[in-house]
Every structure is written in structure tokens, then in C-alpha cells.
C-alpha positions as CSV (number, residue, x, y, z in Angstrom):
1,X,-2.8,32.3,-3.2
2,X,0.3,29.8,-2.3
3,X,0.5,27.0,-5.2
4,X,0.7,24.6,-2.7
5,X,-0.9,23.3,1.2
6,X,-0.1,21.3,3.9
7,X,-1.9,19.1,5.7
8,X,-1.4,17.8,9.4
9,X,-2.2,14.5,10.5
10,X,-1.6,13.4,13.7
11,X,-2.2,16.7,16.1
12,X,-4.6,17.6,18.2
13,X,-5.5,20.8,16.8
14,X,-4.7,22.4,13.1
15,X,-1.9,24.7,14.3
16,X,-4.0,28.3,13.8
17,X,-2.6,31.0,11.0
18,X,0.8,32.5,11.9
19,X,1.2,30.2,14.9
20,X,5.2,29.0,14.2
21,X,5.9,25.2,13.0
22,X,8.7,25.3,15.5
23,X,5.5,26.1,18.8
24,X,5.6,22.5,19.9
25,X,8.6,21.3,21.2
26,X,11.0,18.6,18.9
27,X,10.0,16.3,22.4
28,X,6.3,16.6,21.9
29,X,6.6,14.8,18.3
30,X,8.1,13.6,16.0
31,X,7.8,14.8,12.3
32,X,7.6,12.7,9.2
33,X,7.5,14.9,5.7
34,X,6.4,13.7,2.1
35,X,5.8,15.1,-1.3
36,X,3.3,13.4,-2.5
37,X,1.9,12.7,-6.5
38,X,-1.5,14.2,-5.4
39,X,-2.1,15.9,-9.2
40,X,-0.6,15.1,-12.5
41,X,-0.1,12.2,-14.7
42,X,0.7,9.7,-11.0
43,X,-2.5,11.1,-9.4
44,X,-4.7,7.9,-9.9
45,X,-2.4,6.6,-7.4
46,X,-0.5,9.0,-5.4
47,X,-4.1,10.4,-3.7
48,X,-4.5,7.2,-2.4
49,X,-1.0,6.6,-1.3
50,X,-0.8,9.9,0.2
51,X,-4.4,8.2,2.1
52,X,-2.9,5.3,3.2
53,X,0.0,6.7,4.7
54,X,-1.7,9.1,6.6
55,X,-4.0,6.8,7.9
56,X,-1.5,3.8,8.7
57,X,0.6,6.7,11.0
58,X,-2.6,8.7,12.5
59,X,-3.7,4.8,13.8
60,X,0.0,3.9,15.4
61,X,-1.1,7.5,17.0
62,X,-4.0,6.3,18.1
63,X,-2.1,3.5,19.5
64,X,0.2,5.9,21.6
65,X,2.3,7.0,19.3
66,X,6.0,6.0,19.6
67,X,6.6,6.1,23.3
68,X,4.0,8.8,23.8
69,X,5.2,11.2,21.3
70,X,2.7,11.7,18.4
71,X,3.9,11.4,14.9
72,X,3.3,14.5,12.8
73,X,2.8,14.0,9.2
74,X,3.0,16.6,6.6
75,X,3.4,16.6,3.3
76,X,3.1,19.0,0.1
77,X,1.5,17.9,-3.7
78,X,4.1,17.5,-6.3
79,X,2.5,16.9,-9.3
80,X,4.4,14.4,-10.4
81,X,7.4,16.6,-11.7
82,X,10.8,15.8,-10.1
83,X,12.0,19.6,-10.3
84,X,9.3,20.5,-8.2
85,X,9.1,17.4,-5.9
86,X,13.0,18.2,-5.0
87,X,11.9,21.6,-4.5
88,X,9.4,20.8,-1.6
89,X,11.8,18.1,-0.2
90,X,14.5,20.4,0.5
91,X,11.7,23.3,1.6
92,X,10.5,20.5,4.1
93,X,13.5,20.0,5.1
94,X,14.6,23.3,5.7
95,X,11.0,24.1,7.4
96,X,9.8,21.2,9.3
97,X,13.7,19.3,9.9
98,X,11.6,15.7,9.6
99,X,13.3,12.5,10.1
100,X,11.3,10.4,7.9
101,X,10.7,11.3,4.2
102,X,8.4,10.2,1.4
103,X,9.2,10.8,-2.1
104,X,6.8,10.7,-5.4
105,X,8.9,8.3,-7.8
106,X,12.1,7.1,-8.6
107,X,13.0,9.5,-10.3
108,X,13.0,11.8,-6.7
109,X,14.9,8.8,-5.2
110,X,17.5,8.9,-7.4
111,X,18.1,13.1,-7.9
112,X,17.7,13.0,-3.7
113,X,20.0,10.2,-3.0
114,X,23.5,12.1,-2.9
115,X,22.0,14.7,-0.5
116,X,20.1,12.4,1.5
117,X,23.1,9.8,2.1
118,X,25.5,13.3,3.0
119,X,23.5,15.7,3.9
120,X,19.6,15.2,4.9
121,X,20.5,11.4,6.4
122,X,16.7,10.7,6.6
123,X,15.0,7.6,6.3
124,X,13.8,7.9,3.0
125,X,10.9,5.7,1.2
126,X,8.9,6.5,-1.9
127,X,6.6,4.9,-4.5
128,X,8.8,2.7,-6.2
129,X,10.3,-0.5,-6.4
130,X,13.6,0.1,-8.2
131,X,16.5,-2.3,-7.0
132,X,18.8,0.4,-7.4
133,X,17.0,2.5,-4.7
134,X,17.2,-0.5,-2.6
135,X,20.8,-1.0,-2.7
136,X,21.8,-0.5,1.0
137,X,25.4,0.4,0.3
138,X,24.5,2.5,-2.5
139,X,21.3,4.1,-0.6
140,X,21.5,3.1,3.2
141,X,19.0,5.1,4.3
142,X,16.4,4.4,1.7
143,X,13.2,1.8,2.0
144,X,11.6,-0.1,-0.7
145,X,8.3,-0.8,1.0
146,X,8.0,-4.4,-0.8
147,X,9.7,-6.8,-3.3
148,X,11.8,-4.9,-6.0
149,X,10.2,-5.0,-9.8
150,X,13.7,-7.8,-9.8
151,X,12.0,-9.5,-7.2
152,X,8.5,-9.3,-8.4
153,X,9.7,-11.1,-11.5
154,X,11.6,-13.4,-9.4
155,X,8.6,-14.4,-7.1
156,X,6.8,-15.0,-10.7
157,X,9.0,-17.0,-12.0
158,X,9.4,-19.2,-9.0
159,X,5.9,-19.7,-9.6
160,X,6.3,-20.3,-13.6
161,X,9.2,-22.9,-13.0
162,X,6.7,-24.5,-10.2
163,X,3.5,-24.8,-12.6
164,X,5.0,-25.6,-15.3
165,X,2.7,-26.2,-18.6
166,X,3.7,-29.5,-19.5
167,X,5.1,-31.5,-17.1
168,X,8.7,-32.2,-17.3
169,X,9.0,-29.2,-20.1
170,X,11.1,-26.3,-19.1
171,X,8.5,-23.5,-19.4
172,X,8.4,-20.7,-21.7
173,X,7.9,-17.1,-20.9
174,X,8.0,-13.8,-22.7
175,X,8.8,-10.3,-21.2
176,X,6.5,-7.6,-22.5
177,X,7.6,-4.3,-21.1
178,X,7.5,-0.5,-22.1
179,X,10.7,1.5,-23.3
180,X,11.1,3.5,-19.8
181,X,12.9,2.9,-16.6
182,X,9.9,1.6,-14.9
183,X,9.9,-0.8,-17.5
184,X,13.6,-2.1,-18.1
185,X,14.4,-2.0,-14.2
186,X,14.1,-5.4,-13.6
187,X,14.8,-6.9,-17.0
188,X,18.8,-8.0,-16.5
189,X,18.0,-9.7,-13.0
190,X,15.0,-11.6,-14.2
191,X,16.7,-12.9,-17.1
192,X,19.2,-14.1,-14.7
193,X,16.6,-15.5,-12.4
194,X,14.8,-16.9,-15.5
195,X,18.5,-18.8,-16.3
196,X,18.9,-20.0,-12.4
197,X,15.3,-21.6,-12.4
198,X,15.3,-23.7,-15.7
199,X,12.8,-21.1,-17.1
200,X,13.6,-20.2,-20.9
201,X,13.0,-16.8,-22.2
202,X,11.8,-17.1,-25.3
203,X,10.9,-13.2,-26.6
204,X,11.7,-10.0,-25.1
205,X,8.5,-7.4,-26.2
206,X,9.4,-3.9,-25.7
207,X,7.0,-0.8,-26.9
208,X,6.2,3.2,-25.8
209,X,4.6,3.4,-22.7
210,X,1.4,4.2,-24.3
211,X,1.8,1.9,-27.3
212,X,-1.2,1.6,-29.5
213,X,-0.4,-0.7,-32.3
214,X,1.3,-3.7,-31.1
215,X,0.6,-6.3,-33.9
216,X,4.3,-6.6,-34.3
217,X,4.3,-7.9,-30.6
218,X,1.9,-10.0,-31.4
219,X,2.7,-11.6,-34.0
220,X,6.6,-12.0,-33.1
221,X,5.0,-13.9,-29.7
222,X,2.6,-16.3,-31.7
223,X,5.5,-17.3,-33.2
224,X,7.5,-18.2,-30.6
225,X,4.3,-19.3,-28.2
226,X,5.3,-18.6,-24.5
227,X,3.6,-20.4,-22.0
228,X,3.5,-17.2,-19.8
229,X,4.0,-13.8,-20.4
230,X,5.0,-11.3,-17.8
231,X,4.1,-7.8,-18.3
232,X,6.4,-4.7,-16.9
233,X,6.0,-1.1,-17.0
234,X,2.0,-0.3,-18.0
235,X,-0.3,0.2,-15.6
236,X,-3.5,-0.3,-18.2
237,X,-2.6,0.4,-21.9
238,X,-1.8,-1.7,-24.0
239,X,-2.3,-4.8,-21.3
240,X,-6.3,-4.9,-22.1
241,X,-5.0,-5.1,-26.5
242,X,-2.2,-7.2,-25.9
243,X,-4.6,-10.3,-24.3
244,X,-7.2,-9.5,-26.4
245,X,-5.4,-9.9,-29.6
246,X,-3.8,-13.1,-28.1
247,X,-6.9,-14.6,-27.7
248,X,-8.1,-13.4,-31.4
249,X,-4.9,-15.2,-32.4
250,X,-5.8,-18.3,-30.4
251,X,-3.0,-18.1,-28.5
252,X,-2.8,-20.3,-25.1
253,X,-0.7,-18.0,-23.4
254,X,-0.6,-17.4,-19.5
255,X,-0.6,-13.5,-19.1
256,X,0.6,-12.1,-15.8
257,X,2.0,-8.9,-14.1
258,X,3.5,-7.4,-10.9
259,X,2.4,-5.1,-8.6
260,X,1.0,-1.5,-10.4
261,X,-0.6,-4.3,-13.2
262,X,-2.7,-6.1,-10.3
263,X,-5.5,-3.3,-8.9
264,X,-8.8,-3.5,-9.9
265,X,-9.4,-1.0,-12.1
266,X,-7.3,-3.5,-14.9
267,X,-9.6,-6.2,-14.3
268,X,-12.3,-3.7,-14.9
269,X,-10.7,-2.9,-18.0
270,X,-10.2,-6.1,-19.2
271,X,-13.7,-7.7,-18.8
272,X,-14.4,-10.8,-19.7
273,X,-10.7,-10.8,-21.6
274,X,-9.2,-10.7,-17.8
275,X,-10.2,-14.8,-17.5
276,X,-6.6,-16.8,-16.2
277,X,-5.0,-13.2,-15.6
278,X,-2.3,-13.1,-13.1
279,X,0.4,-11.4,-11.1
280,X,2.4,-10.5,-7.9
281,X,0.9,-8.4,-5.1
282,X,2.7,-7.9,-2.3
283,X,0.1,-6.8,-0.1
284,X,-3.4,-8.3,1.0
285,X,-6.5,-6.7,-0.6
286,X,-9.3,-5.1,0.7
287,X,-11.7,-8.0,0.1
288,X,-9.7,-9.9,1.7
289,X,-11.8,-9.7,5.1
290,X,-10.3,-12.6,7.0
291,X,-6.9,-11.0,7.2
292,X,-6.3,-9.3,10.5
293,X,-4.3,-6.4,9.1
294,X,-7.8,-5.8,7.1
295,X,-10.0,-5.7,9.4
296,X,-8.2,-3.1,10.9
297,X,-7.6,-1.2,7.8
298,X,-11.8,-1.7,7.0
299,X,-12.3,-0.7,11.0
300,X,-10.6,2.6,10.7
301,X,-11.9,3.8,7.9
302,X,-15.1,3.2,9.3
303,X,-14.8,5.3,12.2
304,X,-12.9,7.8,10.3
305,X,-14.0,7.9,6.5
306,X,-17.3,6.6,7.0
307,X,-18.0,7.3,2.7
308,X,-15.0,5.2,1.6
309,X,-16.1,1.7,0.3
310,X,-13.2,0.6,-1.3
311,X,-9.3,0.9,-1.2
312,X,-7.1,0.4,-3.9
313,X,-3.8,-1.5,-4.1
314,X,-1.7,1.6,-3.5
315,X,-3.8,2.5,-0.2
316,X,-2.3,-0.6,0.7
317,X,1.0,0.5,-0.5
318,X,1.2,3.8,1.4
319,X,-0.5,1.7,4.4
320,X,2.2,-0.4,4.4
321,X,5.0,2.1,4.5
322,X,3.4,3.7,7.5
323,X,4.0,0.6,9.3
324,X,7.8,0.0,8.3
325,X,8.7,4.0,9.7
326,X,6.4,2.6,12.7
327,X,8.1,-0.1,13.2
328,X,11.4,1.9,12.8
329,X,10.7,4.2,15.1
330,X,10.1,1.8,17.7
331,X,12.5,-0.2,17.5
332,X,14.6,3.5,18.3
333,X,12.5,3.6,21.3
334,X,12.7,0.0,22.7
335,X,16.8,0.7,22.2
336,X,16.2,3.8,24.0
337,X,18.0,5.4,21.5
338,X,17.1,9.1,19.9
339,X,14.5,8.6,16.9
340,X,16.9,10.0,14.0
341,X,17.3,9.7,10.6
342,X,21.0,7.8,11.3
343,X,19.0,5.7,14.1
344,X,16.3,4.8,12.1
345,X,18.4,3.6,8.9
346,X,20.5,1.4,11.6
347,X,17.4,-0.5,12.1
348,X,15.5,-1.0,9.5
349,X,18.4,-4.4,8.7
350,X,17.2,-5.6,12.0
351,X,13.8,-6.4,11.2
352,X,13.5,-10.3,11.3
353,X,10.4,-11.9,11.0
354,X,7.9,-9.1,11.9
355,X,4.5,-10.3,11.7
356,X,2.5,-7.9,9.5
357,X,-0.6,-9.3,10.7
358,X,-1.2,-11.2,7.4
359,X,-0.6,-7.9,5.2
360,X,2.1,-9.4,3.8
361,X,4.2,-12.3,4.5
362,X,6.4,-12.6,7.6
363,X,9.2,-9.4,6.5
364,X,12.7,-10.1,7.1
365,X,15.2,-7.4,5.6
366,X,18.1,-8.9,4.1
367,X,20.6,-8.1,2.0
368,X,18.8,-4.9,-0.1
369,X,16.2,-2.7,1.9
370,X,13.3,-4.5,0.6
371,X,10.9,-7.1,1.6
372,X,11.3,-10.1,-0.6
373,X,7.8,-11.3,-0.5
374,X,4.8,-11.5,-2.4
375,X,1.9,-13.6,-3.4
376,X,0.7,-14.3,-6.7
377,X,-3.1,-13.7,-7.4
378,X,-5.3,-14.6,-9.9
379,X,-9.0,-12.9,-11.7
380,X,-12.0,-14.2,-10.5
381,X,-13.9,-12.4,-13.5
382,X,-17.2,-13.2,-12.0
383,X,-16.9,-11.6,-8.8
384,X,-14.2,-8.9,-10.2
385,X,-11.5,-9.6,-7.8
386,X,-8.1,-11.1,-7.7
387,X,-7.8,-14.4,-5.3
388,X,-5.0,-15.9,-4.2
389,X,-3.1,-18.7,-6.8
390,X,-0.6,-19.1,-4.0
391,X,1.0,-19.1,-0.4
392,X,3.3,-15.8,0.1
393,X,6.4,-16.8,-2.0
394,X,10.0,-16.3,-0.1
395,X,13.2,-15.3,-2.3
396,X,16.5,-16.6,-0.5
């Protein structure tokens, strides 16, 4: 038995045992490739990712496709080990010659990035938010498929400097982040954007990603008594300790986080403790019914996963990357030019003020190959959901 499977979304038919990948013509469709996080230590999220995606490029098929060519999406399960995930990359490659790929982490990104920018030259987007992956001279051909983790904390602390504490007192914030890539990513460029703003940075908390014991923390911030602290790195543990012991200290401390802090399975791990919790999403949720990029989420998975009740943030996430390689690839086709890998990186700067349809804010990519918007949310305890604490929030 192979260690691994694909899956096809997007065809009319599951090509039948031994039929060649190569049977439909390159005209008849157009192929976009992913290792996805589907098992190992990423899986909580990368299933649903791997969902979303799916989904968000079997409905543009639904749609027509891109200039009546269906999109073909196949991917392979990674585990959540880089070795393997370049593995499968390069087999996709080699196999299905996509011009669109997804990678598992940032880690992937950044062992990929040589080949993809000199060899592969595919657009390329993944799960991650590094700023170094959205570096378009660096990375041309790569996607961030929201705000950076530098611009998460920069859409936070334009909120921070805006609601301050006490009025006409710079406000105080602490960084509490985990010993790990994900966690010192954004660190340099928020302290910078904390400097710019008139924000002061008063403690910098840094622990193991799966700290335990963080009275040290804890006690080092009582003494210095942000007004808000920004979390970085965790996706649970030690979040649900940290505020707890904060509160056992009595301390009156805002705590917030950005985007893999702000799902619902925190706030279901925090209880009662999650009262005044906040952070940046860049994405609407699935509650939020009124949004018209919703409603179309909720109305497909009606029709087509009648048993699902509830999608997670990083449905959204994988959602929302289908629609950037969408709205790529037509862009190629309203140029009339060839939907490549080249093509497709060429447009992805010339997306100005694309109406998500209340997804996410109006998307204009600038100067890096990310969104630069987000909305800051807060816990509604009693009904278990985050709500909105502001407009979508713009970084120049």
C-alpha cells in the first residue's frame, strides 16, 4: 500500500486506475498542487485548510471555471515534516507540472524558495504569515494569503495606540511570545511599529512553545503592569495559564492575539477566563451570517457537506487563498495571456481594491505580497464567539 493518496477536486469523473494524469489535455484544465498538513502535530488545522481550499476552487468551478477551463486540484498529506513535504512538492511537480502550489509551513516556504524563484516559477502560497516569505524581491512568486504576523501586530497596535487606557497616557504593552520562529517573526518590526505609534513596550515574555510554568512571566509583568499584552507563537498552551494567573494576580491587563490565537477552540479553552480577550483576524467568521462571502461559504457547504455545522478560522484561511489563485488566474485570462506560474506572479501586484465580498477588507497588494488588513475581535463569553471591536484596520 502507497504511504500516501491523492485526491481530485474539480473533475468530472475520478480518473479510473492506470488511466495516465497526462489523458486530459494541459487546454482542458488547469492544475493547482499542494502538500497539505493533513496528519501530524499541524493536523488540527491543516484538514481544514486542505477543506477550504478545495472548496473555495471547486465553487469558482462551479462558476465556470477560468474561462471555461476547470481547475484541477490535487494535493498529497505531508504530515507536517519539511523533508517529506519537499519530497511531494518536487514529485508533484515532476508528475502533475501545476502552476499553482500550496505548501504546509514556513519552514517549506523557505527550503522551496531557491527552486521555486529558479526553477519551478510557480505561484506559491502556504500556511504562513512570515514577512520574510512575503518579500516580493526576495520571494516574487510567493503569496501570503493575509496580513504578516509584522502586520498583525501592527494592525494591534494601531488599535492599542487608538484605545488607549488612560487618556492622554502613552499605552503600555508587553509581548509574550514562544522561543520559535513562529514566535520571534514579527518581534523587530512591531517594536518598531510600537516606537512609530507612541506605544511603549514595556516587557518582552519569551518561553518554549509548550511552556508550563510561567510564574516568572508573570510575575516579571505584574511588575511592570502593561495595559495590553499581545501574545505570539501558541496556538492554546500556555494562553489559557497566562490570563488566568493574571487575573489570580489581579492584574488589569488587556490580553490579545493574532490570527492562529483567535479560533474558537481558545475561547473554549479559556471559559469564563476568555472575558475582554482580543485579537486580529483577518477573515470574517462563520457566525458572521450577514457577510456575503458567508453566506456563500454556509450555502455550499450545504449542498455539498450537508453534516458540517461549523468552520474553523483556518477553513477560512484555505478559503481565502482559493480566491487570491482565482483571482490570479483570471486576471491571466481577462489579459488573454497564458495562465503560468511567471503570468500569475506578474499579477498578483495588480490587485487594487478587490472586493472580497466582506471576507476581508477591500485587498490591495502593495509593497510585500500580503494583504495588510485585518479586524480586531473581541469574546463574547456568553454566546462563545468573537465579535467585532472594530472596522477592518488599513496599514499604509
Amino acid at each position: 500500500m502507497k504511504a500516501s493518496r491523492y485526491w481530485r477536486v474539480g473533475v468530472a469523473l475520478v480518473l479510473a486506475l492506470g488511466l495516465s494524469a497526462g489523458a486530459a489535455s494541459a487546454q482542458e484544465k488547469i492544475v493547482v498542487g499542494a502538500g497539505q498538513p493533513i496528519t501530524g502535530r499541524f493536523a488540527f488545522a491543516g484538514k481544514h485548510i486542505n477543506d477550504g481550499l478545495a472548496d473555495s476552487l471547486a465553487l469558482a468551478n462551479e462558476k465556470g471555471g477560468i474561462a471555461g477551463k476547470k481547475i484541477e486540484y490535487i494535493f498529497e498529506d505531508t504530515g507536517y515534516d519539511t523533508n517529506r513535504a519537499v519530497a511531494s512538492f518536487k514529485k508533484l511537480m515532476a508528475q502533475h507540472k501545476p502552476v499553482i502550489m500550496y505548501g504546509e509551513s514556513t519552514g517549506v516556504g523557505k527550503a522551496m524558495a531557491p527552486e521555486i524563484n529558479n526553477t519551478y516559477k510557480v505561484l506559491y502560497g502556504s500556511t504562513s504569515f512570515s514577512e520574510e516569505l512575503a518579500d516580493r524581491k526576495a520571494n516574487p512568486y510567493m503569496i501570503v494569503s493575509g496580513p504578516t504576523y509584522a502586520q498583525q501586530f501592527g494592525i494591534l497596535l494601531k488599535y492599542i495606540a487608538a484605545n488607549p487606557k488612560k487618556k492622554g497616557v502613552a499605552p503600555k504593552v508587553a509581548f509574550f511570545y514562544s522561543d520559535t520562529e513562529f514566535g520571534r517573526d514579527p518581534i523587530p518590526h512591531a517594536r518598531e511599529m510600537a516606537k512609530k505609534l507612541g506605544v511603549e513596550v514595556v516587557a518582552e515574555e519569551v518561553t518554549q512553545v509548550g511552556a508550563v510554568d510561567v510564574t516568572s512571566q508573570l510575575l516579571d509583568m505584574k511588575r511592570k503592569a502593561p495595559d495590553y499584552c499581545i501574545f505570539q507563537g501558541y496556538v492554546v498552551a500556555p494562553i489559557a495559564d497566562v490570563i488566568k494567573g493574571a487575573r489570580d494576580y489581579g492584574m488589569d491587563t488587556t490580553f490579545m492575539g493574532t490570527f492562529w490565537t483567535m479560533d474558537k477552540q481558545l475561547l473554549d479553552a479559556l471559559g469564563p477566563d476568555g472575558e475582554g480577550y482580543m485579537g486580529v483576524n483577518p477573515y470574517a467568521y462563520w457566525w458572521d451570517e450577514d457577510v456575503p462571502e458567508i453566506k456563500a461559504i454556509r450555502d455550499f457547504n450545504k449542498r455539498n457537506h450537508p453534516e458540517i455545522t461549523y468552520r474553523p478560522n483556518s477553513y477560512m484561511q484555505g478559503w481565502f487563498t482559493g480566491m487570491i489563485f482565482v483571482k490570479a488566474m483570471r486576471m491571466c485570462a481577462e489579459k488573454k495571456l497564458p495562465i503560468t506560474g511567471e503570468n500569475l506572479k506578474n499579477m498578483v501586484p495588480q490587485i487594487k481594491d478587490w472586493d472580497t465580498n466582506g471576507l476581508t477588507g477591500k485587498v490591495s497588494i502593495k509593497d510585500t505580497n500580503s494583504t495588510n488588513v485585518g479586524r480586531v475581535y473581541k469574546a463574547d463569553v456568553k454566546k462563545g464567539i468573537f465579535v467585532p471591536a472594530s472596522d477592518w484596520i488599513y496599514l499604509d
